[in-house]
N, C-alpha and C positions, 0 to 999 in steps of 0.2 A: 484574648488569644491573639497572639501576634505572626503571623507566618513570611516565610522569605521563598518565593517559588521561583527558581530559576528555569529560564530556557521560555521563552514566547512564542512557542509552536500550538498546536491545537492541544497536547495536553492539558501544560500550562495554563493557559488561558481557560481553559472548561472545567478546569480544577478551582480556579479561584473563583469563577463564575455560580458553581457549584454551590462551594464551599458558601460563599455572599448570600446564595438564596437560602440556606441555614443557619447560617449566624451571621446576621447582617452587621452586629459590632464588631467582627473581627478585623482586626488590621492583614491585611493583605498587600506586600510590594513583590513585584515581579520585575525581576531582570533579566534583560536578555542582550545580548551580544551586539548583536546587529543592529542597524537604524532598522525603526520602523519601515515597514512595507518590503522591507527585503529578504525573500527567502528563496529557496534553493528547491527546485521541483517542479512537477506541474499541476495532472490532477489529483485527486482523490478519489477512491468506488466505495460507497456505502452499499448495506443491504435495504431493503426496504423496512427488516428490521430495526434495521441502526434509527432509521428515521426515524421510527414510532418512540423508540426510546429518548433520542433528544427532544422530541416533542412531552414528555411525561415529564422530563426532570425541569427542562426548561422551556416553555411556550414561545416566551416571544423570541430568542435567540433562533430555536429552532422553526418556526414558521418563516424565520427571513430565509434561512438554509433552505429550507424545504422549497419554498418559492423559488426560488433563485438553479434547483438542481439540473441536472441535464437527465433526464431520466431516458432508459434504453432496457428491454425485456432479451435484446437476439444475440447471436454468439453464432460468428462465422470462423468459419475453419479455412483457409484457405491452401490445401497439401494436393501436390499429384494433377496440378491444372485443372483441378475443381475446388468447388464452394460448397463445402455445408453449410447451412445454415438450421440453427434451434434457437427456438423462442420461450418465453414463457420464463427468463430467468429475476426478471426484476433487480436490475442493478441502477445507481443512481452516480451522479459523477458533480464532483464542484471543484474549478480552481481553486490549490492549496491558497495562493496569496487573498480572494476574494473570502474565503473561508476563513482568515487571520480575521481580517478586516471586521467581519462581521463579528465574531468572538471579541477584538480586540475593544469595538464601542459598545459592544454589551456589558463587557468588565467595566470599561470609564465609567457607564453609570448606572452601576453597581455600589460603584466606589473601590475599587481594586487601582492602588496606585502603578501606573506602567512606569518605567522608566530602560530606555532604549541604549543602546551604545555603552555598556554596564560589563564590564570584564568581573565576575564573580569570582571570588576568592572562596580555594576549595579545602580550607583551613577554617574548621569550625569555628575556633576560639575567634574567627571575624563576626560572628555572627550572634554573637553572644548577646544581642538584644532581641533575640527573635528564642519563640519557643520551639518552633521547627521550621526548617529546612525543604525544600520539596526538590528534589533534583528529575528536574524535567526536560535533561540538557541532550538528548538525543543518543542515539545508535552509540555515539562516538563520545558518551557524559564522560567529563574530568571526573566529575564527582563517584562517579562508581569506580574508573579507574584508580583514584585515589585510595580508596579502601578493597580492593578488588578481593582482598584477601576475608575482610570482615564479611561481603556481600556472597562470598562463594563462585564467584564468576565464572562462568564457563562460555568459552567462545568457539563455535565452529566453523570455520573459512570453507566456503562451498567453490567449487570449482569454477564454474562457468563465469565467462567475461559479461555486464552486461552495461549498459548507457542508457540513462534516462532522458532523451528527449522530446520537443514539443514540434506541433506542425499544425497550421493555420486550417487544414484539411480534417472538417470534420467529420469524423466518421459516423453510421447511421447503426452500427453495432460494435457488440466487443470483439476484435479483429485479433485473429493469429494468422501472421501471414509466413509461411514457412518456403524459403528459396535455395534452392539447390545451386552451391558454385563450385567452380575448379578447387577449390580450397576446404570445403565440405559447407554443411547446413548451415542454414543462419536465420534468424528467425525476429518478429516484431508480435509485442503485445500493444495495443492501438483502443483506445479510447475517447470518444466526447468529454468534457466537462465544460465546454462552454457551447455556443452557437459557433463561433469562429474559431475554434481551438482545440484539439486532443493531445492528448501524453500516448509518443512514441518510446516505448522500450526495445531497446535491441538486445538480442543475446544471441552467444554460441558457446561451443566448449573451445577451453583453450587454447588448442592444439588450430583449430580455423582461425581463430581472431590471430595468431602468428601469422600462419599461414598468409592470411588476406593484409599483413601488415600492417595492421592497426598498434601496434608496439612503436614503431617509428614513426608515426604520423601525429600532426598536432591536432587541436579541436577542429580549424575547418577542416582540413584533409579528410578527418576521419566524418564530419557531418556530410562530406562532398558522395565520401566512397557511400554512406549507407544510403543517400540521395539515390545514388545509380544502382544498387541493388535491389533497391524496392519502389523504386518509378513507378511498375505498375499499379500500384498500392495510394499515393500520393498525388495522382491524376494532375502536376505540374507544380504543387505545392513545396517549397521547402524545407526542412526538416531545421530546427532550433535548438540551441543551448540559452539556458539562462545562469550557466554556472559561472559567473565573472570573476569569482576568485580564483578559475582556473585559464584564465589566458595565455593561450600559446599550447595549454594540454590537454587533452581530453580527459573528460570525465569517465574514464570505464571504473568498473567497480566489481569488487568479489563480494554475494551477499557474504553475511555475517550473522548467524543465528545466535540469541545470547540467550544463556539462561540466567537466572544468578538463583540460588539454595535461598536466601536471603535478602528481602527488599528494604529493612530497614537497618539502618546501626544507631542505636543514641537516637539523636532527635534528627537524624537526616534518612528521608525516604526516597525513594526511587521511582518514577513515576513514568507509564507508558513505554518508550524504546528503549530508554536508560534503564530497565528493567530487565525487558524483554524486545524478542523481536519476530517477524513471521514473515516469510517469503514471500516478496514483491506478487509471486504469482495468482497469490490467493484474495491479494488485496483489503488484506484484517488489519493492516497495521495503527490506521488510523484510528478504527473501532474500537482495538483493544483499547489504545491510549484512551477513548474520553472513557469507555465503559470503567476503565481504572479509576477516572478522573471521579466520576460520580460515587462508586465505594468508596474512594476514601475521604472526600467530602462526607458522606453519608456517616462513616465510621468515628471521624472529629468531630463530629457536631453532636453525635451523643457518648462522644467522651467513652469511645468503645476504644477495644485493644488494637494494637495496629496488626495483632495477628491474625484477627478479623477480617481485615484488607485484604489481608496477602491471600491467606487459606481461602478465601471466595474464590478471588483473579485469578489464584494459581490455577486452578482446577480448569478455567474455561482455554486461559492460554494454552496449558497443557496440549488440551484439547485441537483446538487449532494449530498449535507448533507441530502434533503429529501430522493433521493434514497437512500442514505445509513443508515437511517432511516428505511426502507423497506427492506432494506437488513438484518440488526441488527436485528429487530426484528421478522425476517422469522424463523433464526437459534435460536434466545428465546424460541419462539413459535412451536419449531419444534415437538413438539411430537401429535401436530394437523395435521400434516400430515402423520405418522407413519403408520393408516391405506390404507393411500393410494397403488393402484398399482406401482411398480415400474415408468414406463411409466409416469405415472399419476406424481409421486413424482417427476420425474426427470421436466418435465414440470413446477411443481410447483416452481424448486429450479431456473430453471433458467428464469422465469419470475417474480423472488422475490421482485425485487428493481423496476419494473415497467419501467424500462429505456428500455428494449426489451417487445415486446408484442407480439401477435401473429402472426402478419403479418412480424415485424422485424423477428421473427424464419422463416418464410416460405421463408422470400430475403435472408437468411443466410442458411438456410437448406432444400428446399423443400423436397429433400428423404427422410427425416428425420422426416419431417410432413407425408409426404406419402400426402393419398390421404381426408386426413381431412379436411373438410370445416364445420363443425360446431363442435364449443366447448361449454360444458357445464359447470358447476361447476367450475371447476377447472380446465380443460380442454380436450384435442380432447377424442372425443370415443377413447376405447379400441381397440376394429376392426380395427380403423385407423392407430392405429399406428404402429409403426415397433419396434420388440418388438426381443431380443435377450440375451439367456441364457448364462452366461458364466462361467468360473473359474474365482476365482480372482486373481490369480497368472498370469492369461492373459494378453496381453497388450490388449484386445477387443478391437482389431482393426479389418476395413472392415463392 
């Protein structure tokens, strides 16, 4: 068995990782684009499930992961000049680059041949010494574009502007910090993954990101203004881009939901984003790719159908694209919740995607429900809940 697995991202690499701990004869080359150690992001959220599972397929890869994570149970709200804060969620966090790294010298020796700075030709007939193909080239894969029609593609452009940034400021929970300007709402999701490091996400809807004129400004301009919107949040720290192929512009971004009817044509597969994809907000995206990564590992190694692969993954994406569906379009629609109480809003936000409901908060938090046992509208009475003022220069903690 000979394979060609394009794209050096965490797919990629967990695929052929995989795939070695099954069939250790197989030839395995992966190409990827870029030099080693360069990529585009910052952290990554696992669940505490995702762990257990990289630990089952792969021990030693995943024990360096596991070692190495930033791990965080709390989830602050920050709306309306207070802090909610709920605990009890079990999220885990690793820099995207340290996460290659560790993937990357588990493939070496493996024996998975890497080879870096590698422009893949998306013309099968090049590849004609290999018996598949794995296109693991990202959100934005040539190779799915090139057949889009064979793959069934379906692509939906969501509204809302958003920017992936980084800031040395680590935060002690997973942070929405939501700021009111002359221009309208604006808002950051904020996570650890290292001791010295979180992924700052900025977003708004369209119509502010004009307004505040981020359309005409360049990457610092725009790293400058989100600096002074969310000061209190950053306690004097700077906010980062590591995007260098875009110098001089900012990186905003309209997500991009993809689906495709079809993940395989002939002997080229589709594998993780180049597949599919799921809303930055819910943070599966990295999940889904290894969980893919393992099926179909699992699927070639005993010479199963690749329809196998697909009908498994499809069912769980599904799954999660609707919540992240619900997710997407909570923060669309955010200014329907605007008038709620803080309390209120913070409940709102984190019951968005429908994957937690109310009784998951209560097994995850009951102090935090207090002593609520009936919800209305939108949820628990006021009365009920536990309700705390704070600064936002605070860590509101306790």
């Amino acid at each position: 068995m000979k394979i060609a697995v394009v794209g050096g991202g965490p797919a990629g690499l967990y695929f052929a990782i995989s795939l070695k701990l099954r069939r250790p004869e197989a030839t395995i080359d992966l190409f990827e684009r870029n030099a080693e150690g360069e990529t585009f992001g910052w952290g990554v959220v696992f669940s505490d499930q995702t762990v257990e599972r990289l630990m089952a397929n792969d021990p030693v890869s995943g024990q360096v992961i596991a070692d190495e994570f930033a791990h965080w149970d709390d989830i602050e709200v920050h709306f309306g000049g207070e802090c909610t804060r709920s605990s009890g969620h079990g999220f885990i966090g690793i820099g995207r680059k340290r996460l290659l790294q560790i993937l990357g010298d588990r493939a070496r020796t493996l024996g998975v041949r890497l080879h870096f700075q590698r422009e893949a030709s998306t013309d099968l007939d090049d590849w004609h010494d290999y018996d598949l193909v794995v296109a693991a080239d990202g959100i934005n894969s040539r190779f799915r574009e090139s057949r889009s029609g064979a793959f069934g593609v379906d692509i939906d452009t969501r509204s809302n502007k958003f920017i992936w940034l980084g800031t040395p400021k680590a935060f002690d929970a997973f942070t929405f910090a939501f700021e009111k300007t002359g221009a309208g709402w604006i808002w950051a999701h904020a996570y650890r993954f290292a001791p010295d490091c979180s992924t700052f996400i900025v977003e708004c809807a369209p119509e502010t990101w004009d307004k505040l004129g981020f359309a005409t400004m360049d990457q610092s301009e725009t790293i400058a203004a989100c600096e002074r919107i969310f000061a209190n949040y950053l306690d004097g720290s700077p906010l980062l881009s590591n995007a260098a192929h875009l110098i001089g512009s900012a990186a905003w971004l309209n997500f991009r939901r993809i689906h495709c009817k079809r993940w395989h044509d002939g002997k080229l597969i589709l594998l993780g984003d180049a597949a599919h994809t799921a809303h930055f907000s819910i943070g599966s995206g990295t999940k889904l790719a290894l969980e893919d990564a393992i099926k179909l590992a699992d699927v070639l190694a005993r010479g199963a159908s690749l329809e196998e692969y697909q009908a498994e993954r499809e069912l769980e994406v599904l799954k999660l694209q609707n919540s992240a569906r619900n997710s997407t379009e909570w923060f669309e629609t955010v200014d329907r919740y605007l008038a709620f109480e803080p309390w209120q809003f913070a409940y709102s936000l984190l019951t968005r995607s429908q994957r937690i409901s109310h009784e998951n908060l209560r097994l995850r938090d009951a102090e935090w429900l207090g002593r609520s046992s009936n919800v209305s509208g939108n949820g628990p009475r006021a009365s009920e809940m536990p309700r705390r003022r704070c600064s936002r220069r605070s860590a509101c903690a306790g």
